[in-house]
C-alpha positions as CSV (number, residue, x, y, z in Angstrom):
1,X,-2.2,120.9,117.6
2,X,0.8,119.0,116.1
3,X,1.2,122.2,113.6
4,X,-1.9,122.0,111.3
5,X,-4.8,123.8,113.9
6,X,-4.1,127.5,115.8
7,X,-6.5,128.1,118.4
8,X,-7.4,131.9,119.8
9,X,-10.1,132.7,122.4
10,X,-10.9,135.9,123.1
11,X,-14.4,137.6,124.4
12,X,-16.2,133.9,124.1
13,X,-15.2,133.7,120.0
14,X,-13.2,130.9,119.1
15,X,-11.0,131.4,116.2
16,X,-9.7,128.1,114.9
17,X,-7.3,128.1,111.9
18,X,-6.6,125.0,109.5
19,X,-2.8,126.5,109.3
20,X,-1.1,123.6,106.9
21,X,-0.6,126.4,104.4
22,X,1.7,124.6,102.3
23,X,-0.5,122.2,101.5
24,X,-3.7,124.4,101.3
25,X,-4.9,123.0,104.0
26,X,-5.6,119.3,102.7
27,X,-6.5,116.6,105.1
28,X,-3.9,114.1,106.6
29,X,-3.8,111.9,109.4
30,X,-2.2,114.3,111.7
31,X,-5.3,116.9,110.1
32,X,-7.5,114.4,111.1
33,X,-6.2,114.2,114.8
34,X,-6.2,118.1,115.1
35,X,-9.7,118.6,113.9
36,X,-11.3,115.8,116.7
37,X,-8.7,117.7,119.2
38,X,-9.9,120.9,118.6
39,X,-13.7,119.8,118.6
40,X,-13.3,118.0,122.0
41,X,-11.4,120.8,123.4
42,X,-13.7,124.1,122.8
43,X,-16.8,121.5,123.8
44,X,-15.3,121.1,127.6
45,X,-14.9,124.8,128.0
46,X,-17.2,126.9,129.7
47,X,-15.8,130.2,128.4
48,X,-16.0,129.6,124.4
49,X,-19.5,130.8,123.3
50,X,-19.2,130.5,119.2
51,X,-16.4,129.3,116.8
52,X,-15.2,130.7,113.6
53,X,-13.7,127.8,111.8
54,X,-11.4,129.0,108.8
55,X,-8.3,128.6,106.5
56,X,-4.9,130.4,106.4
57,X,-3.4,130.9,103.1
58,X,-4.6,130.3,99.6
59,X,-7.6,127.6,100.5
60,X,-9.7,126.7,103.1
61,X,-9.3,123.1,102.7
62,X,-8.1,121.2,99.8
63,X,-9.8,117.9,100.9
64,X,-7.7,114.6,101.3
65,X,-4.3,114.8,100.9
66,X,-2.7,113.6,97.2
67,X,-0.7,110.7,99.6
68,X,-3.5,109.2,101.0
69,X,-4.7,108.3,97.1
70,X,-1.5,107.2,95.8
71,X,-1.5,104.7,99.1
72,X,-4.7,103.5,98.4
73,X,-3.7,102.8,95.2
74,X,-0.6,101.3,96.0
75,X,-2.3,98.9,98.8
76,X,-5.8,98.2,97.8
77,X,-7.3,99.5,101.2
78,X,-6.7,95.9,102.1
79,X,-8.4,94.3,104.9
80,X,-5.4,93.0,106.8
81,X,-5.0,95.8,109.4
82,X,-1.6,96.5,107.7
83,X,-2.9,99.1,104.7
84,X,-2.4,102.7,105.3
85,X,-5.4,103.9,104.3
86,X,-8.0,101.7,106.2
87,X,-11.0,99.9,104.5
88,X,-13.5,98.9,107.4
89,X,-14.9,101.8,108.2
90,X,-18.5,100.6,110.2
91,X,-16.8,100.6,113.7
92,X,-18.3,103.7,115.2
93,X,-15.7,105.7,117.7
94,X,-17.7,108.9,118.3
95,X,-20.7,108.2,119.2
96,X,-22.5,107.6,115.6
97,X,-19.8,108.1,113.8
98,X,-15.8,107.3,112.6
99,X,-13.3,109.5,113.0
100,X,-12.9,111.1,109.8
101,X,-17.1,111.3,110.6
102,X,-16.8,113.2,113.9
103,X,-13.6,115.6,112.2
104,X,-16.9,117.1,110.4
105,X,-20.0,115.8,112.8
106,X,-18.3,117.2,116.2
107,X,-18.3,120.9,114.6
108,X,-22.5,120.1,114.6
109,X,-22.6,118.5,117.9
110,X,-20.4,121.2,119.3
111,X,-22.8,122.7,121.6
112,X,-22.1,126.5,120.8
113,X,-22.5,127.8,117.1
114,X,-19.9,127.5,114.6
115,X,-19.7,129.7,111.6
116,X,-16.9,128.7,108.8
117,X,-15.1,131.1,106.7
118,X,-14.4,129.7,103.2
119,X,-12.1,131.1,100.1
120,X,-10.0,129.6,97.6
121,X,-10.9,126.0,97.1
122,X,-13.2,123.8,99.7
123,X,-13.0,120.0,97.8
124,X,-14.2,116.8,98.6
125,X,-13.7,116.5,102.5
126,X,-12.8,120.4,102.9
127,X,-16.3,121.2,101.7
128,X,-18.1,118.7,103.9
129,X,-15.9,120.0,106.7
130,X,-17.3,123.7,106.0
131,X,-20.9,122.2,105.7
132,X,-20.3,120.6,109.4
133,X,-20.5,124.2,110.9
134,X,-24.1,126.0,111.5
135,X,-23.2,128.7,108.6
136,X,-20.8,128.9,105.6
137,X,-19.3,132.7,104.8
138,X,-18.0,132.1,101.1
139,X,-16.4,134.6,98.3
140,X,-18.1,134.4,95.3
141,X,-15.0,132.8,93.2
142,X,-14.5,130.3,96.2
143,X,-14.8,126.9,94.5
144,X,-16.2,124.1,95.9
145,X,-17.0,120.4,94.6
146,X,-18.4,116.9,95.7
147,X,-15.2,115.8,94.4
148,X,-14.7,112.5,95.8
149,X,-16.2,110.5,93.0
150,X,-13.2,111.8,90.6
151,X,-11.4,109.1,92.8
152,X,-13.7,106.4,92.7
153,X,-15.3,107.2,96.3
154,X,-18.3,108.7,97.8
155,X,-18.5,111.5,100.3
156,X,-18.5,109.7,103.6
157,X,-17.6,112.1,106.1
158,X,-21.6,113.1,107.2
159,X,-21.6,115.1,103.5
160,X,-25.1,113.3,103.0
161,X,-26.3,113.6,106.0
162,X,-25.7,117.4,105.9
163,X,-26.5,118.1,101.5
164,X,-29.6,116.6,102.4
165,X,-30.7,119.1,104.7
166,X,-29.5,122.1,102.6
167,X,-30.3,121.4,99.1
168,X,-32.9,120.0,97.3
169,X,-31.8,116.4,96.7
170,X,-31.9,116.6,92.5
171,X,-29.3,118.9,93.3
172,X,-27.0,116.8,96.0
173,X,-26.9,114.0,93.6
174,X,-25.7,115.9,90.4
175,X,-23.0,117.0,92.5
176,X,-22.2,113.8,93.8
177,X,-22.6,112.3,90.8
178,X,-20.6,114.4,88.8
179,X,-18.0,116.0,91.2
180,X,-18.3,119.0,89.2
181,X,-16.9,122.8,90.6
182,X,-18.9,124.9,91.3
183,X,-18.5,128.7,93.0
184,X,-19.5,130.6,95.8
185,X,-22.4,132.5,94.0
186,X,-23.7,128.7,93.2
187,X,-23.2,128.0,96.8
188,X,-25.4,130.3,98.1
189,X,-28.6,129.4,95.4
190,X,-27.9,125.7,96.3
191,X,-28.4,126.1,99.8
192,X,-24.8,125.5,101.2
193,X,-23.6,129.1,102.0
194,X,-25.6,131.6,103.8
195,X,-23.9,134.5,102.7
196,X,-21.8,135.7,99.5
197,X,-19.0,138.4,101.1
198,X,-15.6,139.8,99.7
199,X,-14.3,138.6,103.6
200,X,-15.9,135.7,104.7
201,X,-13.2,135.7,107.8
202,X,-14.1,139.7,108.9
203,X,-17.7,139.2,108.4
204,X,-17.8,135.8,110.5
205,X,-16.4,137.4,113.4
206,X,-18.3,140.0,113.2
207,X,-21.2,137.4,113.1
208,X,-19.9,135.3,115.9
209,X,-19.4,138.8,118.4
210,X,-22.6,139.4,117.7
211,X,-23.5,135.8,118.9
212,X,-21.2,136.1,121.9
213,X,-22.9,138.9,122.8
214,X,-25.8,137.0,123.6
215,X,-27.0,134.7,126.6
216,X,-24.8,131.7,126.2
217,X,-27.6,129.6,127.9
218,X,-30.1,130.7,125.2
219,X,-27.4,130.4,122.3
220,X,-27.0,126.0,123.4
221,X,-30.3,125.9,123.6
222,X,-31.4,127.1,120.5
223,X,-28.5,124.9,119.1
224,X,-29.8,121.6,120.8
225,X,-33.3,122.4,119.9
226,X,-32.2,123.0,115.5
227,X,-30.0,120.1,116.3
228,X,-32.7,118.0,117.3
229,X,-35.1,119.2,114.7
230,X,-33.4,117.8,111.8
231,X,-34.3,114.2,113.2
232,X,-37.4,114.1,115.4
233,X,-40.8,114.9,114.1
234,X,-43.0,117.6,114.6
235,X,-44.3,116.9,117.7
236,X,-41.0,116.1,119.5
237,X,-39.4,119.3,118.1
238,X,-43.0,121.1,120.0
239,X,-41.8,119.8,123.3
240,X,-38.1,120.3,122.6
241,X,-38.9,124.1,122.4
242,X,-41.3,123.7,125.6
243,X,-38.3,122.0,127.8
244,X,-35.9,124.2,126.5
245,X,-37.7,127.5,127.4
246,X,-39.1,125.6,131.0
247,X,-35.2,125.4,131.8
248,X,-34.3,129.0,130.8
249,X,-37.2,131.1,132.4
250,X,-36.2,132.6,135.8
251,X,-32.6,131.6,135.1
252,X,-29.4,133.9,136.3
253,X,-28.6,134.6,132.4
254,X,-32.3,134.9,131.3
255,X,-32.7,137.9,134.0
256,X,-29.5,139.3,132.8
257,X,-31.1,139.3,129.1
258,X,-33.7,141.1,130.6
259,X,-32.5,143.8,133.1
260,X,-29.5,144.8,130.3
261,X,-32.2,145.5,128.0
262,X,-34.3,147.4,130.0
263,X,-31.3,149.7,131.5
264,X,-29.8,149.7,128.3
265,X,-26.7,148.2,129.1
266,X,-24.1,145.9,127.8
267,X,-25.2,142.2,129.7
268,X,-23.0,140.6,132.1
269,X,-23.7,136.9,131.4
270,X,-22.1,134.1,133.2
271,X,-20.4,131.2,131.3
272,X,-22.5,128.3,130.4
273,X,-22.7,125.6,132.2
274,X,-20.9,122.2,130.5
């Protein structure tokens, strides 16, 4: 994926590696491309089950790269539909969001689980692409900041949509505020890692093997239905659950879960349906 995302499937697990190494990951256009690639890709196939989203190298991500600053300083974001870096930003090309939106977004709409593996640094866009997967694996002297206001912007790739959901908000608006680092250990009393480990990669696979063990029908569902509860109320989540279990009672994979259990076997699940 034009040299900045490696993808390896095996056993259902999706490995996908941000491999611009000699920029420590940092986000360009051709970044930008790769990530929605990636996301559309594992969501049309059947055998992917869970993803482990990580960085090669020194970083995770970096967040935007130093070019894209120097041209919006050099062009004003101007509104003419010449300037590199764009200003309009409203139209929506993915569903409810932009692009650089959806590079983050897609890993939460992505209808299997996605667990990111973070070390070195995850700035400014590279730490709202970690908080677009289900669950953040971080080292405790990874560092991580809100950092786009040391450039005069705010986050705007779904970072508030997501802080608000994992920290209290006192909390999401120092940070934004002040763009100030902050490490892994930090991370995990906030609220945006879920686990502190001296290899975030190792341990998310073997998370995500764990996960691919599991029926894949069961696994979308459950994602749908935490999905969904973030924005409906209480009472919508109630029959979320109800329709969600209606569909997978009696079903081929459901039985499966059953049976291997009871003969103490490894299950034999079929791929998900799409």
């Amino acid at each position: 994926m034009q040299g900045r995302i490696a993808i390896n499937i095996t056993g259902g697990v999706a490995d996908v590696k941000l491999v611009r190494t000699d920029k420590m990951n940092a986000l360009d256009h051709a970044m930008f491309d790769a990530l929605v690639e990636a996301i559309e890709t594992l969501g049309k196939n059947p055998e992917v089950r869970v993803v482990v989203l990580s960085g090669e190298g020194r970083a995770f991500c970096a967040g935007l790269d130093m070019g894209n600053f120097g041209k919006m300083a050099g062009n004003g974001g101007g509104d003419d539909g010449k300037a590199a870096v764009p200003r309009k930003l409203e139209p929506r090309t993915h569903g409810a969001a932009n692009r650089p939106q959806y590079a983050v977004w897609g890993w939460r709409e992505l209808p299997v689980p996605v667990i990111a593996a973070v070390h070195g640094v995850a700035f400014g866009g590279g730490f709202q692409l970690a908080l677009g997967a289900d669950m953040r694996y971080v080292t405790a002297d990874t560092r991580m900041s809100v950092m786009e206001i040391k450039w005069g912007l705010v986050p705007d790739m779904a970072g508030t949509q997501i802080m608000r959901h994992l920290a209290r908000e006192d909390v999401v608006r120092e940070l934004t505020y002040t763009g100030r680092i902050f490490n892994g250990e930090e991370a995990l009393n906030y609220g945006f890692a879920t686990r502190v480990c001296a290899d975030p990669y190792a341990e998310a696979m073997e998370t995500a093997r764990l996960i691919a063990d599991k029926s894949p029908d069961a696994i979308r569902a459950s994602k749908r239905i935490l999905n969904r509860a973030a924005i409906v109320s209480p009472m919508e989540g109630l029959i979320d659950e109800s329709i969600e279990q209606g569909v997978l009672i009696g079903s081929p994979n459901q039985v499966e879960a059953i049976m291997s259990n009871l003969e103490k076997r490894p299950a034999k699940y079929a791929d998900a349906k799409i």
